[in-house]
C-alpha positions in Angstrom: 84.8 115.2 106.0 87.8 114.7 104.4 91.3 113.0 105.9 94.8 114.2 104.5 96.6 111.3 105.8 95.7 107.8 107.9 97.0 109.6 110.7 94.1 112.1 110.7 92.0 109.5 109.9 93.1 107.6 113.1 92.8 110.4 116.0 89.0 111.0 114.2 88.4 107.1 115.1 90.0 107.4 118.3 87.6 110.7 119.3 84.4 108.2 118.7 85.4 105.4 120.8 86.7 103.2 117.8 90.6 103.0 118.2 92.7 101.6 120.9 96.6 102.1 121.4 98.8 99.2 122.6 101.8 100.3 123.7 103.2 97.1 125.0 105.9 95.5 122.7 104.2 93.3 120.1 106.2 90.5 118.0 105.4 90.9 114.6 105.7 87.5 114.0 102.5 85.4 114.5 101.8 87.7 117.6 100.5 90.9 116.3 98.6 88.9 113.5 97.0 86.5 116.6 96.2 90.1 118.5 94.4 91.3 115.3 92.1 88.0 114.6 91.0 87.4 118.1 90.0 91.2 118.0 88.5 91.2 114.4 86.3 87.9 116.0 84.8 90.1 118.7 84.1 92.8 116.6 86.6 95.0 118.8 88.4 98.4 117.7 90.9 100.1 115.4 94.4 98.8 117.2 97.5 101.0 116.8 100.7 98.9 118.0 102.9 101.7 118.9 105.8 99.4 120.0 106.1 96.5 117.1 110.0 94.7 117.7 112.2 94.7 115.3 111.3 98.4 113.6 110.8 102.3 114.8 107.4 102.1 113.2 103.7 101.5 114.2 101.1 99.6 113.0 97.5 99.6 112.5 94.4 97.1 112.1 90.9 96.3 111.5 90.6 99.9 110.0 88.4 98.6 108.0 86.9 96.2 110.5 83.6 96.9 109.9 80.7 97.9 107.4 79.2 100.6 110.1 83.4 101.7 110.6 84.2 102.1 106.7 80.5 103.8 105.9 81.4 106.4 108.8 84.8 107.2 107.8 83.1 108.1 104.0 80.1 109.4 105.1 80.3 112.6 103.8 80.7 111.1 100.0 78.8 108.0 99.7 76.2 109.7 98.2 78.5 111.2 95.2 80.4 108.3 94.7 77.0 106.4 94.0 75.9 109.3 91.7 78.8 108.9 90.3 79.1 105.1 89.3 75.4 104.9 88.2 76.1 108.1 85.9 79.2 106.4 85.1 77.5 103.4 83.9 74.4 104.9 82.7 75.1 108.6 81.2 71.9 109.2 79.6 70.7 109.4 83.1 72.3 112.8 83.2 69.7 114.2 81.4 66.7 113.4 83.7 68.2 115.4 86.4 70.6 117.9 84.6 71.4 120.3 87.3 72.1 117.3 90.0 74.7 115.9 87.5 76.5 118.6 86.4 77.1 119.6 90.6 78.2 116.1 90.4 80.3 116.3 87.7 81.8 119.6 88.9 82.5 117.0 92.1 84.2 114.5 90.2 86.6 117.4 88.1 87.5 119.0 91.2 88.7 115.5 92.7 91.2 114.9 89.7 94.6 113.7 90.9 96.7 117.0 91.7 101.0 117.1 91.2 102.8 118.6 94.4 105.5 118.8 95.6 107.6 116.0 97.4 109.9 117.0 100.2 108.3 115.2 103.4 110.0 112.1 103.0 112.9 109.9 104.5 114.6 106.8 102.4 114.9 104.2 104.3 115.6 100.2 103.4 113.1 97.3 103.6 114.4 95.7 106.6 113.0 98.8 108.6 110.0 98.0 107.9 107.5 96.4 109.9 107.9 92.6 108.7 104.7 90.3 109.6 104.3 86.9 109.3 100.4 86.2 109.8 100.7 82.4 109.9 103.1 79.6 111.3 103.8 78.3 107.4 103.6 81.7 105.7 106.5 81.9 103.4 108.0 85.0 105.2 106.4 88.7 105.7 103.8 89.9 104.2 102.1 93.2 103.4 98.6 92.7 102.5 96.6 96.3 102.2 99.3 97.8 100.0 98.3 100.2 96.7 100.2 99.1 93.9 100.6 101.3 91.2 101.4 101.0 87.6 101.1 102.3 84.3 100.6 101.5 80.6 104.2 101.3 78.7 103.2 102.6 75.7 101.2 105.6 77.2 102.9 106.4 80.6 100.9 108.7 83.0 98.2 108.6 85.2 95.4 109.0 82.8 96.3 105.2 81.7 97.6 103.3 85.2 96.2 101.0 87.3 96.1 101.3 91.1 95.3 97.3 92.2 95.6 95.7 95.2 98.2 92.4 95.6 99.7 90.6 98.0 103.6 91.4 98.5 105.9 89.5 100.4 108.4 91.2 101.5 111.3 88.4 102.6 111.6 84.7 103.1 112.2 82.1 99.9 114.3 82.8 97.4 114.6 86.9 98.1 117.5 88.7 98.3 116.7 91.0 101.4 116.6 94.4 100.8 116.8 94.4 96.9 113.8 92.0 96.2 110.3 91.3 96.6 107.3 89.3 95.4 104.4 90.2 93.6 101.3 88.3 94.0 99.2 89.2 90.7 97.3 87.5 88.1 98.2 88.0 83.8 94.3 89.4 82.9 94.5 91.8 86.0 95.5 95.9 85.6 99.1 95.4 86.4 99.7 91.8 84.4 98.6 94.0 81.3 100.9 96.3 81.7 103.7 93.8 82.3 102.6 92.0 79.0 103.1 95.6 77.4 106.1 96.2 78.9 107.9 92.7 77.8 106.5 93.4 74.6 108.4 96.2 74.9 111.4 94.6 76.0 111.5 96.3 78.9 111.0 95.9 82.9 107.6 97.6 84.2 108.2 100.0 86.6 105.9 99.4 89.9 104.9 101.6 92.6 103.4 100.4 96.3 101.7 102.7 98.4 101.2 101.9 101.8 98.6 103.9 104.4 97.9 107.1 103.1 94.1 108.0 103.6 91.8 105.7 103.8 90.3 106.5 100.2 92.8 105.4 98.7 93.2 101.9 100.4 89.4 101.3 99.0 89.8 102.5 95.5 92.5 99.8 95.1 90.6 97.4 96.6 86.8 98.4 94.5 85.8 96.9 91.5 84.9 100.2 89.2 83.2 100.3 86.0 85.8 100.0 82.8 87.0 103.3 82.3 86.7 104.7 85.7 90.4 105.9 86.9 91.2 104.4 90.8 92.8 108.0 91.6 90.0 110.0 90.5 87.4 107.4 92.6 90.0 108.2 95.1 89.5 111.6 95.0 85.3 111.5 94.8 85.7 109.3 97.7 87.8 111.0 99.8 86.5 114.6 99.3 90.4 115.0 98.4 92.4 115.4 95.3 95.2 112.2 95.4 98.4 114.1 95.8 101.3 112.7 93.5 104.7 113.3 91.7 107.6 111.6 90.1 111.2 110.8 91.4 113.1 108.7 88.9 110.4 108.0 86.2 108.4 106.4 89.2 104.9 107.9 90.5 105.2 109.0 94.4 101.4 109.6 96.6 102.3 112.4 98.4 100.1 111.6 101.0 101.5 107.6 101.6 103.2 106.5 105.0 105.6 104.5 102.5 106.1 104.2 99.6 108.4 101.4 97.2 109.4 101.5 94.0 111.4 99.0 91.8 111.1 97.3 88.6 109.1 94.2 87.5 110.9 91.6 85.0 108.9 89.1 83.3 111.6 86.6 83.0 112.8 86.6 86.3 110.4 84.3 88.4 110.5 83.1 92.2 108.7 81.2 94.4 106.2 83.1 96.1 104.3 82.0 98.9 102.8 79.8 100.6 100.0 82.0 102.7 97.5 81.9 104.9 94.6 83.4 102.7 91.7 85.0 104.8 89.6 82.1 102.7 90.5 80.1 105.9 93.4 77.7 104.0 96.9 78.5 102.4 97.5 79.3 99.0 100.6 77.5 98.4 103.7 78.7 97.0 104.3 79.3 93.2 106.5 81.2 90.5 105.7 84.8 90.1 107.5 87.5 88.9 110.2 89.2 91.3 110.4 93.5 92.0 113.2 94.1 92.4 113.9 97.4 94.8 114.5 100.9 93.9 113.8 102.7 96.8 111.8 102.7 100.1 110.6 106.4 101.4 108.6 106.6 104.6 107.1 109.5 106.3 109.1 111.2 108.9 
């Protein structure tokens, strides 16, 4: 089984019992958030808030709610994706069972990222999207599943990015609405390298955030992969589905994202980010990180 988008992910969910709509209008300040953790506590459903105030667009929890939830959305590539890493790790291996590994590694090539084209999608600005605030001292809205993409200044391309996951806040503080963001990441992580290359360079890193898309590609951000191993290419393996991408203005677009942002990332301009309330059970509080500052906002039609 393989999903093209969250969307086909979501009506597959919905066919086994596992998703439930509200259609009621939800506040996506502290309500929605209050909806989602009293549900998440009694181990309840997928919820799709069709009617969130403030913006035309849904939203949608607890996706990944569950162990048994997340194994059944990938269970028809668990199995690879486990051939895959221990093959990964320990290639020798290959030889014991030549004929199982080369199918495999036929499986992997086949799952390479794949350029199309991009024509699907609208620009909007950020204050259309949905903006939640989880907690009462949050520092403004948050989004905190996004795919954040960036690559290596000095050797621009896919074969040497990062696709990470970290926290963005998307207004409160110090931001300017619509034009800036910020960017919750540490120095030694994928994209802290690549902004050390890029001030090296003298130069802002150029950032992109994915947001939906299939679920595949919402757990390769998130998984901690052996050095080496690309996050689109797990992507593909674990999603039975090539990751669809192209380029609009130097930045990289997934064809298959709900939205997607793109902007740049300065090194010397800092701004308070923060505070939040980290799933840990306590807020981190606020401190200086670098600012993105916008470029454009595209969302699916």
């Amino acid at each position: 089984m393989s999903y093209a988008s969250l969307e086909s992910a979501l009506l597959d969910l919905e066919k086994q019992g596992q998703l439930k709509r509200i259609s009621h209008e939800v506040d996506p300040y502290l309500e929605l958030s209050a909806i989602q953790l009293e549900n998440f506590k009694n181990h309840g459903p997928v919820l799709l808030f069709e009617n969130v105030k403030g913006t035309p667009y849904r939203v949608v929890s607890n996706v990944f709610g569950s162990p048994e939830r997340t194994e059944w959305m990938f269970r028809a590539s668990l199995k690879s994706v486990k051939r895959l890493i221990a093959l990964r790790k320990n290639p020798l291996d290959a030889l014991k069972q030549p004929f199982q590994s080369a199918t495999l590694l036929k499986h992997a090539f086949n799952a390479l990222p794949k350029a199309v084209s991009l024509n699907h999608f609208n620009e909007i600005s950020i204050n259309q999207l949905p903006h939640i605030q989880h907690w009462p001292m949050d520092g403004g809205a948050f989004i905190t599943l996004p795919q954040v993409y960036s690559e290596d200044p000095f050797k621009p391309g896919l074969a040497h990015s990062n696709l990470g996951m970290y926290r963005i806040q998307l207004s409160g503080n110090m931001y300017t609405p619509n034009i800036e963001m910020g960017l919750h990441y540490q120095l030694h992580r994928g994209i802290g390298i690549h902004q050390t290359q890029a001030k090296a360079r003298n130069e802002p890193l150029r950032v992109s955030i994915f947001i939906g898309g299939p679920p595949a590609h919402t757990m390769a951000a998130v998984m901690p992969l052996p050095e080496g191993m690309s996050e689109l290419a797990f992507a593909g393996v674990l999603g039975n589905r090539r990751f669809r991408y192209n380029y609009i203005d130097g930045f990289c677009i997934s064809a298959d994202a709900d939205f997607v942002i793109t902007g740049f990332v300065n090194a010397q301009e800092i701004k308070p980010e923060g505070p939040f309330g980290d799933h840990l059970g306590y807020y981190s509080l606020k401190h200086p990180f670098p600012v993105m500052r916008v470029h454009k906002v595209y969302a699916k039609p």
